[in-house]
C-alpha positions as CSV (number, residue, x, y, z in Angstrom):
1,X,138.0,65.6,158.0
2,X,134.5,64.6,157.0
3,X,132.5,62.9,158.9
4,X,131.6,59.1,157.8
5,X,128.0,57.7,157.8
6,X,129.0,54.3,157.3
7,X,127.8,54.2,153.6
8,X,129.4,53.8,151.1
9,X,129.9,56.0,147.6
10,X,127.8,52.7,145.7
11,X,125.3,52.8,148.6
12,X,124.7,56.5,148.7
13,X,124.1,57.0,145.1
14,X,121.7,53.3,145.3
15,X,119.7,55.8,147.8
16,X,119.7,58.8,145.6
17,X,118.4,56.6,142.5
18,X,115.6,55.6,144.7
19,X,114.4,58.8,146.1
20,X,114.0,59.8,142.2
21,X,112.2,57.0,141.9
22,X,109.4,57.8,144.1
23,X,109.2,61.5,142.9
24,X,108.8,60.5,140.1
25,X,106.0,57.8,140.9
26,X,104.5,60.9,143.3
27,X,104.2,63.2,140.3
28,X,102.4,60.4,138.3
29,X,100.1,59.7,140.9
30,X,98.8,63.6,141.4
31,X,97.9,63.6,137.6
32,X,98.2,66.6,135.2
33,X,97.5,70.0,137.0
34,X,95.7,72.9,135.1
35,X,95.2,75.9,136.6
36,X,91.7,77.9,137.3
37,X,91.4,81.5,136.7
38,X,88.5,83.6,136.9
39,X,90.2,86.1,134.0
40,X,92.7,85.8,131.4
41,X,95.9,85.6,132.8
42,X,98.8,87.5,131.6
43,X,101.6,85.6,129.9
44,X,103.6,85.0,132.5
45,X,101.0,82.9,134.2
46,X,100.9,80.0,131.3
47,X,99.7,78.9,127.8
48,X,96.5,76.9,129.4
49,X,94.3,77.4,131.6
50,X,91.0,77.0,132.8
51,X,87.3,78.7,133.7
52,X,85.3,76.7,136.8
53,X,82.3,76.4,134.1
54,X,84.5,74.4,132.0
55,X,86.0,76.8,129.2
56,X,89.7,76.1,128.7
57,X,91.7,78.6,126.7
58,X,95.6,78.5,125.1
59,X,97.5,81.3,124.7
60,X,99.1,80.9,121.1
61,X,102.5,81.7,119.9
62,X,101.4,85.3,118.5
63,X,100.0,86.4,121.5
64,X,96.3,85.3,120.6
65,X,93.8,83.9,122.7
66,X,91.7,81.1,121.8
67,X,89.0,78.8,123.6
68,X,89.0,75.0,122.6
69,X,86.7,73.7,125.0
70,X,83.1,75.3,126.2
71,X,80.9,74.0,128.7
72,X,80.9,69.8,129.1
73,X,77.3,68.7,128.1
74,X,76.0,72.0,125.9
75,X,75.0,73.1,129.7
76,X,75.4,76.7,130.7
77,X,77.0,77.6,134.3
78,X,75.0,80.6,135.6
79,X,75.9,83.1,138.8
80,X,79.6,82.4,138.4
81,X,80.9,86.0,136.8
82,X,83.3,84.2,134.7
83,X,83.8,86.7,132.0
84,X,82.4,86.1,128.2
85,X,84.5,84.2,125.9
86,X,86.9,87.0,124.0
87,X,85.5,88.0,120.4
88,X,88.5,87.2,118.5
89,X,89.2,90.6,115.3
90,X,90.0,89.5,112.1
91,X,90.9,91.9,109.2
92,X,88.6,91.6,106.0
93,X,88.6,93.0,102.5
94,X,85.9,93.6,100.2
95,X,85.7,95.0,97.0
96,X,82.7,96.7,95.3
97,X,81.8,97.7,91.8
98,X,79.7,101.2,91.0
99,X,75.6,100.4,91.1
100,X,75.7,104.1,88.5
101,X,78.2,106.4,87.7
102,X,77.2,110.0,85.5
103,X,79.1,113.4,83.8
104,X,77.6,116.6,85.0
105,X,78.1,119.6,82.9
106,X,79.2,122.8,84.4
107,X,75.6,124.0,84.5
108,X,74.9,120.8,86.6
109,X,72.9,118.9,83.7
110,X,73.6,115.6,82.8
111,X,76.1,114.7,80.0
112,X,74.6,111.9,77.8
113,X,77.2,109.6,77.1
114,X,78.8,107.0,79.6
115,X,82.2,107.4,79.9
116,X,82.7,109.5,83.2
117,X,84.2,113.7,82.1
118,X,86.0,115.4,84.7
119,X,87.0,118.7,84.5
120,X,87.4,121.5,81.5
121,X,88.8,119.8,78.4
122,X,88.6,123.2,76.1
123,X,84.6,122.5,75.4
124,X,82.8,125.7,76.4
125,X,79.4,123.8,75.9
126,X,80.7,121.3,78.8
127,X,82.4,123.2,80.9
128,X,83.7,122.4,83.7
129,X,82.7,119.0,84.4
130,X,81.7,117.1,88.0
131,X,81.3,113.1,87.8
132,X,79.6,111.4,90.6
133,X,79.5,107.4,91.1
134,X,77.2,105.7,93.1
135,X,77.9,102.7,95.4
136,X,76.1,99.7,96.4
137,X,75.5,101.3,99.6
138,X,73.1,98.7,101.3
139,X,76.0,96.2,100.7
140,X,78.6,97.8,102.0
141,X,76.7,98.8,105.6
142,X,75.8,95.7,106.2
143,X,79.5,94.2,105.8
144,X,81.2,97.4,107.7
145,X,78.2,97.7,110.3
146,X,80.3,98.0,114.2
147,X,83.7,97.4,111.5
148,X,86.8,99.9,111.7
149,X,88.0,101.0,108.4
150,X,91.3,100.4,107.8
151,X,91.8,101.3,104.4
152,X,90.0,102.5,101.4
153,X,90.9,102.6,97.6
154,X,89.4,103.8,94.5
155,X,90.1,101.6,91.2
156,X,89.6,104.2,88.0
157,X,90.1,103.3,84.1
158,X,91.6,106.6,82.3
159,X,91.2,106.3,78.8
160,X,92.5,109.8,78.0
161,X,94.4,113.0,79.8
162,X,94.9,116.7,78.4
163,X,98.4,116.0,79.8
164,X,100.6,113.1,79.0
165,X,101.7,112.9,82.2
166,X,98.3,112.0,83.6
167,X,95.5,114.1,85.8
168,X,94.8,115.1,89.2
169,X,91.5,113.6,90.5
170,X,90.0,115.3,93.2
171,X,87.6,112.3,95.3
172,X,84.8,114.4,97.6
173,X,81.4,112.4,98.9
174,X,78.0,113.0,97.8
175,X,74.9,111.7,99.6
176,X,72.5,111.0,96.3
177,X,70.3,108.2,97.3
178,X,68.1,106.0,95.3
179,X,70.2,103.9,93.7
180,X,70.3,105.8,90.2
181,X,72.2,109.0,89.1
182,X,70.2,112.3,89.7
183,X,69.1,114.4,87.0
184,X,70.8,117.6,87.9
185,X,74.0,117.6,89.9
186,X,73.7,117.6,93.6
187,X,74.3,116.0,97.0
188,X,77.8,116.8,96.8
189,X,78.2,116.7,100.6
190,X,82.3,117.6,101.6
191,X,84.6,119.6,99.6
192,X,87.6,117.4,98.6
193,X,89.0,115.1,101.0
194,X,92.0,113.4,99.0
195,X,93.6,113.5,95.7
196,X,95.1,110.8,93.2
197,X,96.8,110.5,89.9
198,X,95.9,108.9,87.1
199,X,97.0,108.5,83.2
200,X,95.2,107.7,80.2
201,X,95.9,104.4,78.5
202,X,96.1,106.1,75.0
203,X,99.2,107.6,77.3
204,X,100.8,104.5,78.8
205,X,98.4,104.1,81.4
206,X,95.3,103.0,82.2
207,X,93.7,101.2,85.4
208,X,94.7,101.4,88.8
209,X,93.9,101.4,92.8
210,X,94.2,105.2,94.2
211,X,94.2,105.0,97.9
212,X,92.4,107.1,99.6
213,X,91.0,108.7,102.9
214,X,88.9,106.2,105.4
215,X,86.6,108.8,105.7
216,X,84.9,107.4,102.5
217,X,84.5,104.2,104.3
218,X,83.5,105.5,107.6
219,X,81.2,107.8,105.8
220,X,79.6,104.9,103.5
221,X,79.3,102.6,106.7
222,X,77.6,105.2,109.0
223,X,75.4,106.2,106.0
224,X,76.4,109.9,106.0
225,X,77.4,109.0,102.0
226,X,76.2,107.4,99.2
227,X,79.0,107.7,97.0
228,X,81.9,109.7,95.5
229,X,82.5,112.5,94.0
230,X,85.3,113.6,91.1
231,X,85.3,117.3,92.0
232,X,87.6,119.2,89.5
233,X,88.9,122.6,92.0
234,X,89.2,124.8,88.8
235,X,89.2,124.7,85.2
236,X,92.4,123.9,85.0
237,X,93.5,121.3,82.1
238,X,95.4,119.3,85.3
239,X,92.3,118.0,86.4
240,X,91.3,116.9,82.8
241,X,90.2,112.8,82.8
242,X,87.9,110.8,81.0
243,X,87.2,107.9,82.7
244,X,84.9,104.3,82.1
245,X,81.9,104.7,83.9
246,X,78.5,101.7,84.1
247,X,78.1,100.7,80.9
248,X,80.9,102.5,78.8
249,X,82.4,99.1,78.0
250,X,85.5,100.3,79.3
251,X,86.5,98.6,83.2
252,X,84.3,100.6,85.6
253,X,84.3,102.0,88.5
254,X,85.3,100.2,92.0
255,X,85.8,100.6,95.5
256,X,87.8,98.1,98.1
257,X,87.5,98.7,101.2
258,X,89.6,97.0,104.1
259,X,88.2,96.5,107.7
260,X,88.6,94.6,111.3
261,X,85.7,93.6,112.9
């Protein structure tokens, strides 16, 4: 048999309301507790928290970090070794148009005309032909300056192929600098480094973005390139294009490059 205390079921659950009761008025009296770290916690530890010069951080749904409060006052706090607020990547994209694009001959002289001529399209006096463009290179390092390249595409207008089926271009760097197309062909700098397709609009095609390697973008950023190459690997008919190039009239040349920094 259990032992009775005398009370009663009304009286014992009177004492159990009232021991509630002052919990709860003991929990409002301490106030709202935020915790100190001298690091970023790990999740486990809490959304909130704070740094002893002030800084208080929230740990977002997504995982993400981010600091809503700095010091009280605009003062610093010096001699603590509270680490530095977290620099918080974001993914950009940016999108360039040619500064010059030009036709080489196969003898390396420049074809007068515009419109950009990549490889052999049955014109001896031609030959084989190499187009380079040139890219706003000053732009583009100071945007992609400490940046990691994510991606980089090429957007081409094909006005004609030898095939119906479209062309092969070869993409390879050259280094020409200046800011203008060099009289003779030169400064082609890597052999060819990616490969896309295009089709001439008097075929059913047209423009498009050809993704290719990073490299371009790492090489444009660290200044090892100032700009791309078509590069033709043969006489072959495949890697027959004609293409608008700076002041053809036709959509030129364009690069878009995408980057976290």
């Amino acid at each position: 048999m259990a032992h009775w205390d005398g009370k009663t079921d009304l009286e014992k659950f009177a004492l159990r309301i009232k021991e509630l009761e002052d919990q709860v008025k003991a929990l409002s009296a301490s106030g709202t507790h935020m915790p100190f770290s001298d690091t970023d916690p790990g999740s486990a530890y809490g959304n909130i928290w704070m740094f002893n010069d002030n800084r208080v951080r929230i740990r977002k749904p997504d995982g993400t970090i981010r600091e809503i409060i700095t010091t009280a006052g605009g003062t610093t706090t010096t001699g603590t070794g509270l680490p530095a607020p977290v620099a918080q990547q974001k993914s950009h994209q940016q999108t360039w148009a040619a500064s010059w694009s030009q036709t080489y001959r196969g003898n390396g002289a420049q074809r007068s005309e515009s419109f950009l001529h990549v490889g052999n399209g049955g014109d001896s006096f031609n030959g084989t032909q190499t187009a380079l463009i040139g890219w706003p290179v000053g732009s583009i390092v100071t945007a992609l300056t400490g940046a990691a390249i994510t991606s980089v595409e090429v957007f081409l207008y094909a006005t004609h192929c030898w095939w119906n089926g479209g062309s092969t271009i070869n993409f390879a760097s050259h280094n020409d600098a200046g800011g203008v197309a060099p009289g003779t062909l030169g400064g082609v700098n890597t052999g060819v480094l990616t490969n896309g397709h295009v089709r001439g609009a008097d075929q059913g095609g047209g423009g498009g973005w050809i993704p290719v390697s990073t490299t371009f973008g790492a090489m444009l950023r660290d200044g090892i390139s100032q700009g791309t190459a078509l590069l033709p690997t043969s006489s072959n008919p495949t890697f027959y294009a004609v293409l608008g190039g700076v002041g053809s009239g036709a959509p030129t040349p364009q690069i878009r490059i995408g980057y976290i920094v």
